[in-house]
VMD Tcl script that draws the C-alpha trace (Angstrom):
set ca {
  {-51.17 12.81 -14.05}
  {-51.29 13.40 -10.21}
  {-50.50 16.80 -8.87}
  {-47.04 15.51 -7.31}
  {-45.75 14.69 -10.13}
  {-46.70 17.71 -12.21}
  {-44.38 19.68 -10.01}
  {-41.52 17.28 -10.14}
  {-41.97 17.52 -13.96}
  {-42.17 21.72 -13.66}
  {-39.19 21.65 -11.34}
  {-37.26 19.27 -13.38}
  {-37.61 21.45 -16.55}
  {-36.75 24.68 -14.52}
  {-33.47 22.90 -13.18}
  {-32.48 21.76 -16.80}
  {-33.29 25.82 -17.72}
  {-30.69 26.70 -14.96}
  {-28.08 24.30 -15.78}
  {-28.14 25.48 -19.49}
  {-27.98 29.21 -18.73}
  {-25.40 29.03 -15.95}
  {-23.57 27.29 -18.88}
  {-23.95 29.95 -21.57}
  {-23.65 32.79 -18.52}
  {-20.53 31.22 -17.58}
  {-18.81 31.13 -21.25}
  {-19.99 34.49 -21.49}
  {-18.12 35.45 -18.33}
  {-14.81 33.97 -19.19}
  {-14.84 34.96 -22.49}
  {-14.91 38.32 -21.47}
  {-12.62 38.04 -19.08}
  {-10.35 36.86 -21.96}
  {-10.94 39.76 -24.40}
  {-9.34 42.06 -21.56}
  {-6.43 39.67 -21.29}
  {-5.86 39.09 -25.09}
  {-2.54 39.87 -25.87}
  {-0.55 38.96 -29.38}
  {2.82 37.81 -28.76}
  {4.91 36.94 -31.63}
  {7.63 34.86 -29.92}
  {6.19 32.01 -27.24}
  {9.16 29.60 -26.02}
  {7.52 26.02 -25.82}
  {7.89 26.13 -22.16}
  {4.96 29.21 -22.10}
  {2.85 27.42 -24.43}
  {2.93 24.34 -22.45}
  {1.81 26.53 -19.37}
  {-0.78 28.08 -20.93}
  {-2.43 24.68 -22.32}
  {-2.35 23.75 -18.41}
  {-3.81 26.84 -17.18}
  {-6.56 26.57 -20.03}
  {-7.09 23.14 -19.14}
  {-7.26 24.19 -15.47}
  {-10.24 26.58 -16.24}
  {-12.27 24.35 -18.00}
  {-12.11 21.82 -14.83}
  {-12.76 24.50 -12.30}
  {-15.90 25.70 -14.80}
  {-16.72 22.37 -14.65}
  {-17.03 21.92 -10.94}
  {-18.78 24.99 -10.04}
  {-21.70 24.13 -12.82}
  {-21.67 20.79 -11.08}
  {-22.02 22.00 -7.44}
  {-24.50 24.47 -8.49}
  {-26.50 21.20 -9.51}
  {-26.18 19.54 -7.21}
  {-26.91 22.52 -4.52}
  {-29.69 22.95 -6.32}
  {-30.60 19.66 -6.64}
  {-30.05 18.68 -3.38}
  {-31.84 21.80 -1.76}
  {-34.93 20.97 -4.08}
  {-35.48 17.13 -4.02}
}
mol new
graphics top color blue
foreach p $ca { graphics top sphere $p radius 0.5 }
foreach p [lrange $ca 0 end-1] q [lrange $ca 1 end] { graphics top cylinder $p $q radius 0.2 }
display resetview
């Protein structure tokens, strides 16, 4: 194995590390910010539920995006 390509193979492992724990660090971050927000209501009209699936569904995209700009920063400031 030449000595180029033992970096590549370093950097590429230390990428996938940072992808996966900007994951878990992330889920970890919005589930806490959940707990604070975690409210039991006993009475939702449809109309609130529907808003809430949309603003859930929101979240997930924007999560999403930022893990896949941090890639690609990364990514893009490495290669």
């Amino acid at each position: 194995m030449e000595p180029g390509e033992e970096i590549t193979e370093i950097l590429d492992e230390c990428m996938k590390l940072l992808d996966d724990n900007l994951a878990v660090l992330t889920d970890i971050e919005y589930s806490l910010d959940y707990e604070k927000e975690d409210i039991v209501v006993d009475k939702m009209t449809k109309d609130e539920l529907i808003d809430m699936v949309h603003d859930v569904a929101d979240s997930s995209r924007i999560k999403k995006a930022e893990a896949s700009f941090v890639r690609r920063f990364f990514e893009s400031t490495y290669f």
